[in-house]
C-alpha positions in Angstrom: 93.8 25.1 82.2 92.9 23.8 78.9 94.2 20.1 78.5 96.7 19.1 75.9 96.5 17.9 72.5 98.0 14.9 71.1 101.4 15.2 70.6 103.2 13.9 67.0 103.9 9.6 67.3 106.7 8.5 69.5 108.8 8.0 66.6 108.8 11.7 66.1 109.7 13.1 69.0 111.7 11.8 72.5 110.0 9.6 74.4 107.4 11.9 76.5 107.5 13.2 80.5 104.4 11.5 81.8 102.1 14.3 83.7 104.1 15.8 86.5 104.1 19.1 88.2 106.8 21.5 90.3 105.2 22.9 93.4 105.8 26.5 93.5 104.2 29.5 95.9 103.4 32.1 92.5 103.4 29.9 89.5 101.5 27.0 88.5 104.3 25.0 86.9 103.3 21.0 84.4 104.1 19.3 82.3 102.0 17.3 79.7 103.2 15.4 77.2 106.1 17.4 75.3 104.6 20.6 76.5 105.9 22.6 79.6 102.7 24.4 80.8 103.8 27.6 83.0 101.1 29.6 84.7 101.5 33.1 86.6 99.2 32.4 89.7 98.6 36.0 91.5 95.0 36.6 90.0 94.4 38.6 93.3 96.8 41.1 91.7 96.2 40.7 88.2 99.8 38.3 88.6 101.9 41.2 89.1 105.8 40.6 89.2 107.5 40.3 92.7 110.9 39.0 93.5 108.8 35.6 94.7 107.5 35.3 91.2 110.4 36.0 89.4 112.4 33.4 91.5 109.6 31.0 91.1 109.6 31.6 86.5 113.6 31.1 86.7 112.8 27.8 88.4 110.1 26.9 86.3 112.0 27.5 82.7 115.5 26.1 84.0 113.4 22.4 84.5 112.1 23.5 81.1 115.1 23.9 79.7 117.1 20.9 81.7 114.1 18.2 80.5 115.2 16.7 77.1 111.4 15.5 76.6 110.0 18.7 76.8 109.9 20.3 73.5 108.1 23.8 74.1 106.8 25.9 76.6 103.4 27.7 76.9 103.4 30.7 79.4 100.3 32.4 81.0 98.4 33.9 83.5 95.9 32.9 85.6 92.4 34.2 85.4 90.6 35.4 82.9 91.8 39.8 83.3 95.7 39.5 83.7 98.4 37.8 81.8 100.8 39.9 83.6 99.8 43.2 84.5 103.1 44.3 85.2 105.5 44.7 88.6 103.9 44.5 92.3 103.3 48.1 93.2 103.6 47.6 96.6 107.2 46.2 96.9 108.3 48.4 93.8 107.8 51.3 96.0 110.3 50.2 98.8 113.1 49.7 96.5 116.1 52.2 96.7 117.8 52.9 93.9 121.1 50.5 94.3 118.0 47.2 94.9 116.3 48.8 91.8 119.1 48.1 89.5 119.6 44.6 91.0 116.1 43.7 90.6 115.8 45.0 86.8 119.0 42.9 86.5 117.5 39.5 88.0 114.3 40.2 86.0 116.5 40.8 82.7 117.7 37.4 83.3 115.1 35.8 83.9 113.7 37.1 80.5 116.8 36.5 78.8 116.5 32.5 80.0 112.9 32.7 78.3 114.3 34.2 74.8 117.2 31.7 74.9 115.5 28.9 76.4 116.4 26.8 73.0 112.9 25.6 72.7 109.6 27.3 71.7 107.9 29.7 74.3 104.5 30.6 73.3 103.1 33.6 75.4 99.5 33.1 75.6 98.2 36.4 77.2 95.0 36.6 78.2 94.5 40.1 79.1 96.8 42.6 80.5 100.2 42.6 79.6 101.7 45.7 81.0 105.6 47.0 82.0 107.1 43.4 82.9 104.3 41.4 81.7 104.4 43.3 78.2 108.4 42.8 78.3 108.1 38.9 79.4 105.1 38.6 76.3 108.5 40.3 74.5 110.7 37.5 75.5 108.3 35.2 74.5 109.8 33.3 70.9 105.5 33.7 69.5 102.8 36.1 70.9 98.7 35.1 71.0 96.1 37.4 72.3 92.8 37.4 73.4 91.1 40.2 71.6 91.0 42.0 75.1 94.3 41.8 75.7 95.8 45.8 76.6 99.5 45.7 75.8 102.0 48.8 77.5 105.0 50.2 79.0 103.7 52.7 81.3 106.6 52.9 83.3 107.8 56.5 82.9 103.7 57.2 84.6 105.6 55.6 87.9 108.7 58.0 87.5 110.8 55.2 85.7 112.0 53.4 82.7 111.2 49.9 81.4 114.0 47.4 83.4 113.0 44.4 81.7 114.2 44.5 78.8 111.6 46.8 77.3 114.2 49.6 75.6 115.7 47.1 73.9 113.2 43.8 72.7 110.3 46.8 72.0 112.0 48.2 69.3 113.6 45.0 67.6 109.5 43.7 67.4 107.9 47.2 66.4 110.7 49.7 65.1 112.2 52.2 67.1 109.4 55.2 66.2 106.8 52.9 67.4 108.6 51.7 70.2 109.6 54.9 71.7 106.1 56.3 71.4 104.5 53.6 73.6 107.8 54.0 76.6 107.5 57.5 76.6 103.9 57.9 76.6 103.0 55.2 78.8 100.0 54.1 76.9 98.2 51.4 76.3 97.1 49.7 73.1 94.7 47.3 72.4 95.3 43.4 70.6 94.2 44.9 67.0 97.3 47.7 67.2 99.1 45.3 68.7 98.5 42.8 66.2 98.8 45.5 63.7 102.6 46.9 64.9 103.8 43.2 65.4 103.9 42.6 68.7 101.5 40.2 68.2 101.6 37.1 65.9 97.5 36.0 66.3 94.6 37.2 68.0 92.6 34.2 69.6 89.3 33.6 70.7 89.5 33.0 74.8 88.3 29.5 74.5 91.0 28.7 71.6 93.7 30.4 72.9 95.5 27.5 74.9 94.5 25.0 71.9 96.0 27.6 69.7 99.3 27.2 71.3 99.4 23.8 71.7 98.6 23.6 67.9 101.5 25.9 67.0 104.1 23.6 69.2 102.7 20.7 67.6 103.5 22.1 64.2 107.5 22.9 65.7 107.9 19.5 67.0 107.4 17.7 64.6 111.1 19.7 63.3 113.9 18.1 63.9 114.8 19.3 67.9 118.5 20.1 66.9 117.3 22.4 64.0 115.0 24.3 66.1 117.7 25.0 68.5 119.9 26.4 66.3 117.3 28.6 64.0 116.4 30.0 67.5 119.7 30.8 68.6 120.6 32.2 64.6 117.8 34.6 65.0 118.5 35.7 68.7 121.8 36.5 68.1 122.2 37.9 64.6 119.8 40.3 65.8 122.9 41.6 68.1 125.6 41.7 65.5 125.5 43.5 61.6 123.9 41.1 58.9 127.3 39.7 58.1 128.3 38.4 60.5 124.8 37.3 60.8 124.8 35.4 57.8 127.9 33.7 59.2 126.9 33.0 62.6 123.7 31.5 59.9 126.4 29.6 57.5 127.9 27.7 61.2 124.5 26.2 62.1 123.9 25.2 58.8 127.2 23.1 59.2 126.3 22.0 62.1 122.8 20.7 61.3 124.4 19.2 58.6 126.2 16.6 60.5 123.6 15.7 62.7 121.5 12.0 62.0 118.4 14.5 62.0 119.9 15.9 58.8 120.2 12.5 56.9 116.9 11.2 58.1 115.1 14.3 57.1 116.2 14.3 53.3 116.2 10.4 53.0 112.4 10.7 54.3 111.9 13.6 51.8 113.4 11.6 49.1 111.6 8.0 50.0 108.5 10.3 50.5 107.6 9.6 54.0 107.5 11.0 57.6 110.5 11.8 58.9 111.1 10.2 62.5 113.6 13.0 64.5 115.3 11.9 67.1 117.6 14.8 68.0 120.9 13.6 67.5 
């Protein structure tokens, strides 16, 4: 794994978790600096989604989530083929019908902890992304792709529908008329259509794509951490409700931001014509 960049001064962001890692079976789990650093480590299987894996991404997002010097996430997969390349075969065949629906349930959440995480995720796929690995790219707050990367729902090819979340985040990203034709045809598409759609932000050059991310998070935190938080969570969930209420929901934060010390330091450095120095209160 590519090493991290310097992070912005002290002054700008919380005092920084020195290099430390989880030890998990299926995913390779750090952190550096202000940047989580979560790996999907099945390369034997092109990191294909069992209920091992899925178990071991809730862990690795919760610490996430829980460290207050962590201020974004970069999620990938290990290998240079697979980002995800979708569920494990194997167990998906054993599952009746009533373990099916808990399973797409448990994935859903998981994927919903991603989306709402509060902080950044940056999926950095680096090469298939397919059924759960296309929907956890979905969940995913930015999207960078090698220029290899294949991108798909092929789920009804198995006899099934997307269960993480692909109905629904598909067409939010791409419009439904796009959407629909990749679930129910079970294609795949390249980075360039998938760059060209919006399902993807950037396509990346394999060597750049971690320092790509790293770059982008970079840029975020040096925002103040309270901010972010709410812009995230004004997007995520005006995207559930009609634009007014929307705008409301929108209208809240604002207020909110507005009393925070991140909120007078920010305009007094903008007036005095300096750096801000965020300290997410």
């Amino acid at each position: 794994m590519a090493s991290a960049t310097t992070m912005p001064s002290p002054a700008m962001v919380p005092p920084a978790s020195p290099t430390t890692a989880l030890t998990l079976a299926n995913v390779l789990y750090e952190k550096r600096d202000a940047i989580a650093y979560v790996t999907v480590n099945r390369p034997k299987v092109l990191n294909a989604l069992n209920t091992p894996t899925w178990k071991d991404l809730r862990t690795a997002f919760e610490d996430a989530r829980d460290d207050t010097a962590i201020r974004g996430v970069i999620l990938t997969g290990a290998g240079n083929k697979a980002f995800i390349a979708g569920a494990d075969i194997s167990e998906l065949a054993q599952v009746a019908a009533f373990e099916a629906e808990q399973s797409s349930r448990f994935g859903q959440d998981v994927l919903d902890l991603i989306e709402d995480l509060g902080k950044p995720v940056i999926a950095a796929v680096n090469g298939f992304a397919l059924g759960g690995g296309c929907e956890t790219a979905m969940a995913c707050t930015i999207r960078l792709a090698v220029d290899t990367a294949k991108f798909g729902q092929p789920e009804v090819t198995l006899g099934l529908v997307p269960g993480g979340g692909g109905t629904q985040r598909l067409p939010r990203l791409v419009g439904k008329g796009r959407a629909l034709q990749l679930i129910l045809s079970g294609e795949m598409i390249s980075a360039q259509e998938a760059y060209r759609i919006g399902l993807v932000n950037e396509i990346v050059a394999p060597a750049d794509l971690i320092t790509r991310a790293e770059a982008i998070l970079k840029k975020i935190a040096s925002n103040a951490p309270i901010a972010i938080k709410f812009a995230l969570e004004a997007a995520n969930k005006g995207l559930e409700t009609s634009q007014g209420e929307g705008l409301l929901l929108e209208a809240s934060y604002f207020g909110l931001c507005a009393a925070t010390e991140d909120k007078k330091e920010g305009t007094s450095a903008f007036l005095e014509k300096r750096a801000p120095r965020f300290r997410g209160r």
